[in-house]
C-alpha positions as a Markdown table, in Angstrom:
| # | Residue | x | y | z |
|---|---|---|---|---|
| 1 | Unk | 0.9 | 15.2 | -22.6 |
| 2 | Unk | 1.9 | 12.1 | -21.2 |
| 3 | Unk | -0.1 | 10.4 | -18.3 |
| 4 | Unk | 0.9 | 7.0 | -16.6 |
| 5 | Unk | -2.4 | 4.7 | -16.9 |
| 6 | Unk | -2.9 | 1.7 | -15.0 |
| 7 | Unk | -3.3 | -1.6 | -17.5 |
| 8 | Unk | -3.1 | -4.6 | -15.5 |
| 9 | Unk | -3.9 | -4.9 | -11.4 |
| 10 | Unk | -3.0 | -8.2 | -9.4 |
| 11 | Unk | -3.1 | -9.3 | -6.0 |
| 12 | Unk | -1.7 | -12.4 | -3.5 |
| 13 | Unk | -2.3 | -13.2 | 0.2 |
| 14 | Unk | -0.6 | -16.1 | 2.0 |
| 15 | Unk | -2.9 | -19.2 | 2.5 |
| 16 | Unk | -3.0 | -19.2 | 6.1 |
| 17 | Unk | -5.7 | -17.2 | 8.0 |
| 18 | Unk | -5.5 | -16.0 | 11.4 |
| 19 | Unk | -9.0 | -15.1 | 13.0 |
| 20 | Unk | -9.3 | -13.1 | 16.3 |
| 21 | Unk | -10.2 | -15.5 | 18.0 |
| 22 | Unk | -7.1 | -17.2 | 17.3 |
| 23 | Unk | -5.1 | -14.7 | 19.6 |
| 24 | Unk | -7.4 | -15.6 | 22.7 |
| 25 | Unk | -5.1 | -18.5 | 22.9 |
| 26 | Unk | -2.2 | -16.2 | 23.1 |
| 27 | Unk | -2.4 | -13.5 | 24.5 |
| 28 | Unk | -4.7 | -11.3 | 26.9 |
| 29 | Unk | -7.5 | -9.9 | 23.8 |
| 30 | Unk | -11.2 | -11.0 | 22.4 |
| 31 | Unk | -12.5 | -10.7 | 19.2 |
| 32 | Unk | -15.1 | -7.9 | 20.3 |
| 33 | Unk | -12.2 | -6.0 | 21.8 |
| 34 | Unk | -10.1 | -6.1 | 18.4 |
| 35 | Unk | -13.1 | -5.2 | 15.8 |
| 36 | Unk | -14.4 | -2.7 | 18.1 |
| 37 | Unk | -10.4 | -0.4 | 17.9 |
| 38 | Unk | -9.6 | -1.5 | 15.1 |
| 39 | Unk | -12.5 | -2.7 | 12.7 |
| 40 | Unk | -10.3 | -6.5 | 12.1 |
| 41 | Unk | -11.8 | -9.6 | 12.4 |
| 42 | Unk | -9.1 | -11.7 | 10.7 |
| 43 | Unk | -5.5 | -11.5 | 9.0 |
| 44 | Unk | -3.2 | -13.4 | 6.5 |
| 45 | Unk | 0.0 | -14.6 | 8.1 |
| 46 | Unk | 3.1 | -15.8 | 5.6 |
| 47 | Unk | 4.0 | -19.7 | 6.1 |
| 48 | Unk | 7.8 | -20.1 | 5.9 |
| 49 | Unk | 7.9 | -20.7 | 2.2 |
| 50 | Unk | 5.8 | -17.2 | 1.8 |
| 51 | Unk | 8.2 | -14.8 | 1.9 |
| 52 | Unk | 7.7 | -10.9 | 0.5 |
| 53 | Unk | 9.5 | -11.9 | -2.9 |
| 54 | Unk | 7.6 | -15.1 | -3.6 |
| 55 | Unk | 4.2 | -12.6 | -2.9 |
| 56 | Unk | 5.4 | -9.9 | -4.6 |
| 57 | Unk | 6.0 | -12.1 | -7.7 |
| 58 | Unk | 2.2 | -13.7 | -7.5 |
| 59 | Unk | 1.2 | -10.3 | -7.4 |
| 60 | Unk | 3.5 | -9.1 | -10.1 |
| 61 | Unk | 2.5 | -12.0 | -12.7 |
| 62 | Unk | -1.1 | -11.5 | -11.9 |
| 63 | Unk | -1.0 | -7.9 | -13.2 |
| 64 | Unk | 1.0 | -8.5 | -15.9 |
| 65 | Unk | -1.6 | -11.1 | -17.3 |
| 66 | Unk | -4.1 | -8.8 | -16.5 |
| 67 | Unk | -2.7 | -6.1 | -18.9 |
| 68 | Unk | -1.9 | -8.7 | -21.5 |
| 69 | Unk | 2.0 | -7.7 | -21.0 |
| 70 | Unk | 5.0 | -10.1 | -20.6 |
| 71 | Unk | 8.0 | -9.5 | -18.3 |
| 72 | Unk | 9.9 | -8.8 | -21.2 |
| 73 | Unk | 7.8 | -5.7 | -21.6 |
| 74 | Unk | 8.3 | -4.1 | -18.6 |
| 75 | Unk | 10.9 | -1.4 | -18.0 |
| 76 | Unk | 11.4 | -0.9 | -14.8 |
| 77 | Unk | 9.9 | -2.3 | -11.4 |
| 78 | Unk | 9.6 | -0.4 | -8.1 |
| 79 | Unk | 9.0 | -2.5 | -5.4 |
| 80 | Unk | 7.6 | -0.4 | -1.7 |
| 81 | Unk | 8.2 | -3.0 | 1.3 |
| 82 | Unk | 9.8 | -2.6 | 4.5 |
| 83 | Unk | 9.9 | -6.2 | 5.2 |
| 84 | Unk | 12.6 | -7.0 | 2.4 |
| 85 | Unk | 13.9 | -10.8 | 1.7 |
| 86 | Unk | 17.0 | -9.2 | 2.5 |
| 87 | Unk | 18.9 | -6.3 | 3.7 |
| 88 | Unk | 20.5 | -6.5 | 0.1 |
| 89 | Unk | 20.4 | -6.5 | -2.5 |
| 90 | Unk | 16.8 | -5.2 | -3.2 |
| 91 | Unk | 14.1 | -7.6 | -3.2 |
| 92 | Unk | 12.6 | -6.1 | -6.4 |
| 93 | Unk | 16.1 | -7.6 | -8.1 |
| 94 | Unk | 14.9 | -10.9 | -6.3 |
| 95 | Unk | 10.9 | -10.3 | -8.4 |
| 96 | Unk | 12.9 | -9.6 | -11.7 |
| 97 | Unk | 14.8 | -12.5 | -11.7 |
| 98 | Unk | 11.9 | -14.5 | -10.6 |
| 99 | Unk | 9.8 | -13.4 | -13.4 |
| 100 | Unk | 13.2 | -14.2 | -16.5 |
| 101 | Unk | 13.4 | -10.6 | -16.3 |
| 102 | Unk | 17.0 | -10.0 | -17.2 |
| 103 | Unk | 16.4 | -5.9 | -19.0 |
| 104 | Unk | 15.2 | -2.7 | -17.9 |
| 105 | Unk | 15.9 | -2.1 | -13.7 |
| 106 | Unk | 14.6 | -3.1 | -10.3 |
| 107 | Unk | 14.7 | -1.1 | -6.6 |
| 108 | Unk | 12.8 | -1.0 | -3.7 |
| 109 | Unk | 11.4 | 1.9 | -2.0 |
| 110 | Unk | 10.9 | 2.0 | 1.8 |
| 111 | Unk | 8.3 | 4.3 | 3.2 |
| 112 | Unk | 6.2 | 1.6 | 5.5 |
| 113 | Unk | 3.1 | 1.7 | 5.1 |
| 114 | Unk | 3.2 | 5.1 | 2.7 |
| 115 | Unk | 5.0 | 2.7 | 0.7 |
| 116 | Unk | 3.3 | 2.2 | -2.2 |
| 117 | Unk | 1.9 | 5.8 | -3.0 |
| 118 | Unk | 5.8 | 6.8 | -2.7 |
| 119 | Unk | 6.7 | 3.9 | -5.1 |
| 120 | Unk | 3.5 | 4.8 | -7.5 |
| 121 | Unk | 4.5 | 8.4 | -7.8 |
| 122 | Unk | 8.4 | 7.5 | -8.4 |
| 123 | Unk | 7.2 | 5.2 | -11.3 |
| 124 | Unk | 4.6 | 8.4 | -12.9 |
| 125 | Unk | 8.0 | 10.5 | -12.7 |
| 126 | Unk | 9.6 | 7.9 | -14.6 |
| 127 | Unk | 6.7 | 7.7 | -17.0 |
| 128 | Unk | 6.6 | 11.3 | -17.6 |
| 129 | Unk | 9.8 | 12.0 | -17.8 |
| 130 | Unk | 10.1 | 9.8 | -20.7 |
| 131 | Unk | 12.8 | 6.9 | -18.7 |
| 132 | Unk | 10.4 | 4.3 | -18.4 |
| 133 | Unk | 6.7 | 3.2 | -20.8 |
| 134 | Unk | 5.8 | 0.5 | -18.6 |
| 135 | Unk | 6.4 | 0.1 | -15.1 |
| 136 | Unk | 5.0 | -2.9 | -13.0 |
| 137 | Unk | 5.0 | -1.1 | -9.5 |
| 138 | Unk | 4.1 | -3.7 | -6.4 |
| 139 | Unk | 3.4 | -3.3 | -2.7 |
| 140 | Unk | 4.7 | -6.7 | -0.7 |
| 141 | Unk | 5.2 | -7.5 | 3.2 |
| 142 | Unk | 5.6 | -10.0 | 5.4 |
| 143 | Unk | 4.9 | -7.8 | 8.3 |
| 144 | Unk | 4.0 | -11.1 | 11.0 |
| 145 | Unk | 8.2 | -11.3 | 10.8 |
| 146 | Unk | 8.1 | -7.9 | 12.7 |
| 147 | Unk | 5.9 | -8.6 | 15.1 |
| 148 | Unk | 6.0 | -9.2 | 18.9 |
| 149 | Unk | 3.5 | -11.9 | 19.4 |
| 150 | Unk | 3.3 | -11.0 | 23.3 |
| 151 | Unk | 2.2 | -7.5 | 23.1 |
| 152 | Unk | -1.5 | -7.1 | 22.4 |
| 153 | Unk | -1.2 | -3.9 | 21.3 |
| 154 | Unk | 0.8 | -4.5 | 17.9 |
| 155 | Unk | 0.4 | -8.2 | 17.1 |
| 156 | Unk | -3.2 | -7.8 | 16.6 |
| 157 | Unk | -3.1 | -4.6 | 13.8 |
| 158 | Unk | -0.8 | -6.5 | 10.9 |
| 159 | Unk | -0.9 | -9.1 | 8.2 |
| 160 | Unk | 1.1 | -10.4 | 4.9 |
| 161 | Unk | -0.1 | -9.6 | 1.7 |
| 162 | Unk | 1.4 | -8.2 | -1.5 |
| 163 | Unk | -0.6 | -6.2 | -4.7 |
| 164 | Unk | 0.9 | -5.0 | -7.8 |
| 165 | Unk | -0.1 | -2.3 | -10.9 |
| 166 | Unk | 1.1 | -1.8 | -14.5 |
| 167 | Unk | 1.6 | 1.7 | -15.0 |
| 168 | Unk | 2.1 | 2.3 | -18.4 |
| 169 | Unk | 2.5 | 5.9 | -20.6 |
| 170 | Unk | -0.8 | 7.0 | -22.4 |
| 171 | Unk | -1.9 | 9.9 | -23.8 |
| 172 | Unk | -3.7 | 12.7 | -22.1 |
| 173 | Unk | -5.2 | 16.5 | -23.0 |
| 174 | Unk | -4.0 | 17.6 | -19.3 |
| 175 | Unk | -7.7 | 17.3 | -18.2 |
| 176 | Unk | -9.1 | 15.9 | -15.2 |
| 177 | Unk | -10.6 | 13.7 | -17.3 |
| 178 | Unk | -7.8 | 11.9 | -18.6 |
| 179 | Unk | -6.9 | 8.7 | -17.8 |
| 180 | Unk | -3.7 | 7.6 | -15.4 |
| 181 | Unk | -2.4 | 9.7 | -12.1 |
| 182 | Unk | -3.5 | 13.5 | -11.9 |
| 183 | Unk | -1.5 | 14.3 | -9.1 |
| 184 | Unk | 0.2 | 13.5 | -6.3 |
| 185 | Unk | 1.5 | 14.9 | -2.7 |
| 186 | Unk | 4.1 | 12.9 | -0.3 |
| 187 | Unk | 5.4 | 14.4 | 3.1 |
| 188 | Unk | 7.7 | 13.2 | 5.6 |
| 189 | Unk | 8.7 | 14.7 | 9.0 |
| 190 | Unk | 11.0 | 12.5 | 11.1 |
| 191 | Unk | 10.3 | 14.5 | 14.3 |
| 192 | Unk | 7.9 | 11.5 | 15.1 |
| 193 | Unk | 10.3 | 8.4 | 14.2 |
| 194 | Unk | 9.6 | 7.5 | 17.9 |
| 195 | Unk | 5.7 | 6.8 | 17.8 |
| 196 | Unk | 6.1 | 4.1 | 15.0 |
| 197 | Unk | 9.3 | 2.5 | 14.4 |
| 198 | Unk | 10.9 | -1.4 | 14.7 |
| 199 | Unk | 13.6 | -1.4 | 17.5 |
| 200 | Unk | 16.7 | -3.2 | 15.3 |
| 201 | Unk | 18.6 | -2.3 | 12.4 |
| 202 | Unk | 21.9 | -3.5 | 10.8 |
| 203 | Unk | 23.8 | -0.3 | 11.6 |
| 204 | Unk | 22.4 | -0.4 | 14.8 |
| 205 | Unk | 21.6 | -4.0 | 16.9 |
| 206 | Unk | 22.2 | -6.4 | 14.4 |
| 207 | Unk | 19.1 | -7.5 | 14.5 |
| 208 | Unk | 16.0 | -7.0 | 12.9 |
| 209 | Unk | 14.2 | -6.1 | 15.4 |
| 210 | Unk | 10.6 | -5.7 | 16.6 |
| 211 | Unk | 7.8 | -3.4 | 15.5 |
| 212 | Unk | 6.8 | -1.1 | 18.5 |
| 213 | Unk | 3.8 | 2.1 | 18.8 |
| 214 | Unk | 2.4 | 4.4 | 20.2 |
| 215 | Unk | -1.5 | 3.7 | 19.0 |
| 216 | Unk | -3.1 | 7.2 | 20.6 |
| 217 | Unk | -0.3 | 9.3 | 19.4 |
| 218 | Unk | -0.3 | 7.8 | 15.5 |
| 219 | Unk | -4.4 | 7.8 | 16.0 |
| 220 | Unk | -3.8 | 11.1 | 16.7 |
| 221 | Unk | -1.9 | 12.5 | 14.1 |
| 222 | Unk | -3.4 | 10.3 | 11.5 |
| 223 | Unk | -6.7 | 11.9 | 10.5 |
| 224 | Unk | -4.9 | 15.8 | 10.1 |
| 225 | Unk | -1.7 | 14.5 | 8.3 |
| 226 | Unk | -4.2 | 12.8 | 5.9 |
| 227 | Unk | -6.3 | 15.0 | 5.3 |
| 228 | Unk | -4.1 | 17.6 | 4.4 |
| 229 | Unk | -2.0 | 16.1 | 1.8 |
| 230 | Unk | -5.6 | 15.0 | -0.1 |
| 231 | Unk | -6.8 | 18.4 | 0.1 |
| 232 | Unk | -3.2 | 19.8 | -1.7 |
| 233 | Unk | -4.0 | 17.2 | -4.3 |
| 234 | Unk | -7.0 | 18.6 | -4.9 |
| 235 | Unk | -5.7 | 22.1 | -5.1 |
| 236 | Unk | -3.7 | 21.3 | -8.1 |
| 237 | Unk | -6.0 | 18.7 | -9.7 |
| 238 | Unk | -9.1 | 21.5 | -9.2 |
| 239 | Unk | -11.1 | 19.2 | -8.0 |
| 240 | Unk | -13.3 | 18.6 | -5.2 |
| 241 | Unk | -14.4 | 15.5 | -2.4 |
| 242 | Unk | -17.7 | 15.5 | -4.5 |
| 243 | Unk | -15.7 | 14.5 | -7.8 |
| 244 | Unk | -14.4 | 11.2 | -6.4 |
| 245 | Unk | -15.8 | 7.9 | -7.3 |
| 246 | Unk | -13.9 | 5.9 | -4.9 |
| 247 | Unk | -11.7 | 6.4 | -1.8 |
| 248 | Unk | -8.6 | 3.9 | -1.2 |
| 249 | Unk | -7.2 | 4.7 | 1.8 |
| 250 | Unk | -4.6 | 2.6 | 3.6 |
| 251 | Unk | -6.2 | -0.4 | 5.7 |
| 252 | Unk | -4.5 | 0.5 | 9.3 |
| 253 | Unk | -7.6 | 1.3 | 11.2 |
| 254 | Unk | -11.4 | 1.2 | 10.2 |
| 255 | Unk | -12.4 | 4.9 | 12.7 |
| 256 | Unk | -9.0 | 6.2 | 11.5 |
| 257 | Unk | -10.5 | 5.6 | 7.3 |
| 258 | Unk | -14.4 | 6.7 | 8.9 |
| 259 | Unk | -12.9 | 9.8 | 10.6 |
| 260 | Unk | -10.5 | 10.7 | 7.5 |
| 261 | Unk | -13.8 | 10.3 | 5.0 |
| 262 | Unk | -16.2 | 11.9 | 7.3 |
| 263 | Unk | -13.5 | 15.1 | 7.7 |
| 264 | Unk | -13.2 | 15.5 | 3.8 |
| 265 | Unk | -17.3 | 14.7 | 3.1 |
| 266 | Unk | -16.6 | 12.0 | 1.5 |
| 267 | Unk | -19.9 | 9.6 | 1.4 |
| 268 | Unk | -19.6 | 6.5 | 3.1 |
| 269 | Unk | -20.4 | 4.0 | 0.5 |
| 270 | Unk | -17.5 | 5.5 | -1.7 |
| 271 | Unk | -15.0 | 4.1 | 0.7 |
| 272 | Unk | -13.2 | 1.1 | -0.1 |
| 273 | Unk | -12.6 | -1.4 | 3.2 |
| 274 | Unk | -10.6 | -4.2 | 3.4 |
| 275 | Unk | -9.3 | -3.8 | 7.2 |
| 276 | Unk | -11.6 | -6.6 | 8.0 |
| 277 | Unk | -9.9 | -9.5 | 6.0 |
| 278 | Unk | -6.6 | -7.8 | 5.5 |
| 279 | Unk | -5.5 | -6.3 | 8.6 |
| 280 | Unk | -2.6 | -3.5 | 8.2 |
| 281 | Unk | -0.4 | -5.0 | 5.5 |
| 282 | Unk | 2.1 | -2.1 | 5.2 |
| 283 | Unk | 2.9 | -1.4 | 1.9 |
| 284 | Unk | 0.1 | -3.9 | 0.1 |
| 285 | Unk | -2.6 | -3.1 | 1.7 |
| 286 | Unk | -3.7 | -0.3 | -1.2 |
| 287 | Unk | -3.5 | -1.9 | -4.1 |
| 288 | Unk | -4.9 | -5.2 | -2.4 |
| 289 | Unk | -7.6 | -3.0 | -1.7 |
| 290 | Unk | -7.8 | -1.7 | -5.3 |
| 291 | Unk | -7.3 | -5.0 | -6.2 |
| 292 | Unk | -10.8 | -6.0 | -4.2 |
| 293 | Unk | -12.3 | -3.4 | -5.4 |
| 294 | Unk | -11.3 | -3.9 | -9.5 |
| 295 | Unk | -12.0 | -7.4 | -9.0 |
| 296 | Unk | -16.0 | -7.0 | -7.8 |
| 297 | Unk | -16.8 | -5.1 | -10.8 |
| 298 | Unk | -16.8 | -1.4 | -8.2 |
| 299 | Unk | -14.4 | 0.7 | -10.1 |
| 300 | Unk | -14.5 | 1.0 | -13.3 |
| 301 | Unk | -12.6 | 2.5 | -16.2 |
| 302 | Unk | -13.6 | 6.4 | -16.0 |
| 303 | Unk | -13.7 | 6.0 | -12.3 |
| 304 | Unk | -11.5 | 9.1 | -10.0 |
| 305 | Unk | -10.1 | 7.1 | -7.6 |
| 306 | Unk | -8.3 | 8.8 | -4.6 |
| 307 | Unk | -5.6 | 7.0 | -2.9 |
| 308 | Unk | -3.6 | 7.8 | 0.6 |
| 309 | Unk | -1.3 | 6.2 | 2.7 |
| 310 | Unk | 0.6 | 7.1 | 6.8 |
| 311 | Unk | 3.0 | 5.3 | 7.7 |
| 312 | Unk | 6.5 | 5.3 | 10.5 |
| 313 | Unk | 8.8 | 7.9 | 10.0 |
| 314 | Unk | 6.2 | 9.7 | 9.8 |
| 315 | Unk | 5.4 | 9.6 | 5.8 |
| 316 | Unk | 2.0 | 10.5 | 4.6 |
| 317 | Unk | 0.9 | 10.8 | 1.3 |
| 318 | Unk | -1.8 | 11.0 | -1.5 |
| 319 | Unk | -2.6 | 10.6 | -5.1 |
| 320 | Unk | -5.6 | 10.9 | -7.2 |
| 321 | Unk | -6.3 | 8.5 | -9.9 |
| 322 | Unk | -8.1 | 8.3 | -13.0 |
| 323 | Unk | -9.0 | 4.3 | -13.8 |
């Protein structure tokens, strides 16, 4: 059978950092206050020449090289970002022109900060179903343009970042122990649009817009939502918490990734963290994390890797991961 393997991993972060106790200056917060909710203690923030497609390229080309792969052998590319260059056309058009790719397709995928497992499970169906062999699937914001930089609440959470994987068709025995994706789980429900959402919209107020939450009731619904999808995925994988090598969860909030672990036993040293330097970067923020954790020699090829995102809407999902 077909699996969808990852080849080549790549990362890029903006050159400016933004410590907490650069907010002190600007609104009413201290560093204790920010790591001790949220686990933070600094952020990348996009200069005005960083944009989400000039990220997402860095990214992009860093995972190609990595897999010993060209642009021009790439088939499709499925970019996940919220925070596009422009409302059209598709800033993964913008990435495949940027990298003299004039073949194969392009299109983003928007599920915030779910982004990226959505975009990674599109590009397996692709592989699977025999449309695409290789796939260069990237997760790239410029969340700081969303931002309210007077309320302490928000501003704090969220940094720039982009991360990209070549997914690329292998061959597998339909064992857990082949190589590439295993399974996967994404849900939606839109009932709770209102907790997590950005106030503008084309259609809407012609504006963009600024991000706004409500921090308990996400917390809230965070560790459950999780949880659930990773335990379906382990249903049809047959697998259990004990099998995994490494958890990647998405970077939002350091108790929200302790309380998801602890809930599924998963040990505490098989949790990748990246909250600290990253902040929330949407749609990057796992495979920048993966990204961390390929680049210090912690997963390795063999590894089962288990992946999960939340994000607005609400969309939650998860996918487990042979490396």
């Amino acid at each position: 059978m077909i699996r969808s393997t990852v080849t080549g991993i790549g990362s890029a972060l903006p050159k400016r950092v933004m410590a907490n106790q650069d907010f002190e200056h600007i609104i009413d917060t201290t560093d204790e206050w920010i790591i001790q909710r949220t686990g933070i203690r600094q952020r990348h923030i996009a200069n005005d020449d960083e944009t989400t497609a000039s990220l997402g390229e860095e990214a992009a080309r860093k995972a190609l090289e990595s897999a010993g792969l060209e642009p021009a052998d790439i088939d499709l590319i499925i970019l996940a970002t919220s925070t596009p260059n422009n409302t059209f056309p598709a800033t993964a058009v913008d990435i495949q022109n940027r990298l003299g790719m004039h073949h194969g397709a392009a299109f983003d995928v928007q599920a915030v900060c779910s982004g990226f497992v959505f975009a990674l499970t599109t590009a397996d169906l692709y592989i699977r179903g025999g449309m695409a062999r290789r796939v260069l699937v990237i997760g790239a914001e410029t969340f700081s343009r969303l931002l309210d930089w007077e309320d302490r609440t928000t501003c704090v959470l969220f940094g720039d970042g982009a991360g990209a994987l070549v997914l690329e068709a292998g061959d597998g025995v339909g064992l857990t122990s082949d190589r590439g994706v295993l399974a996967a789980k994404l849900r939606s429900d839109g009932c709770h649009k209102s907790k997590l959402y950005v106030d503008g919209g084309p259609s809407t107020t012609k504006t963009v817009g600024h991000l706004r939450m409500q921090g308990r009731e996400v917390f809230k619904h965070a560790v459950g939502m999780i949880t659930d999808v990773i335990e379906d995925s382990f249903a049809v994988a047959g697998i259990s918490a004990d099998d995994i090598d490494w958890f990647v969860p998405h970077q939002a909030n350091r108790r929200i990734i302790e309380a998801s672990a602890k809930k599924l036993g998963i040990a505490e040293e098989k949790v990748v963290i990246t909250v600290d330097r990253h902040g929330n970067t949407s749609a990057a923020s796992v495979p920048l994390a993966l990204s961390v954790a390929a680049a210090d020699g912690r997963i390795k090829q063999g590894d089962l890797i288990l992946l999960e995102a939340m994000g607005g809407g609400f969309t939650w999902g998860a996918v487990l991961l042979r490396w």
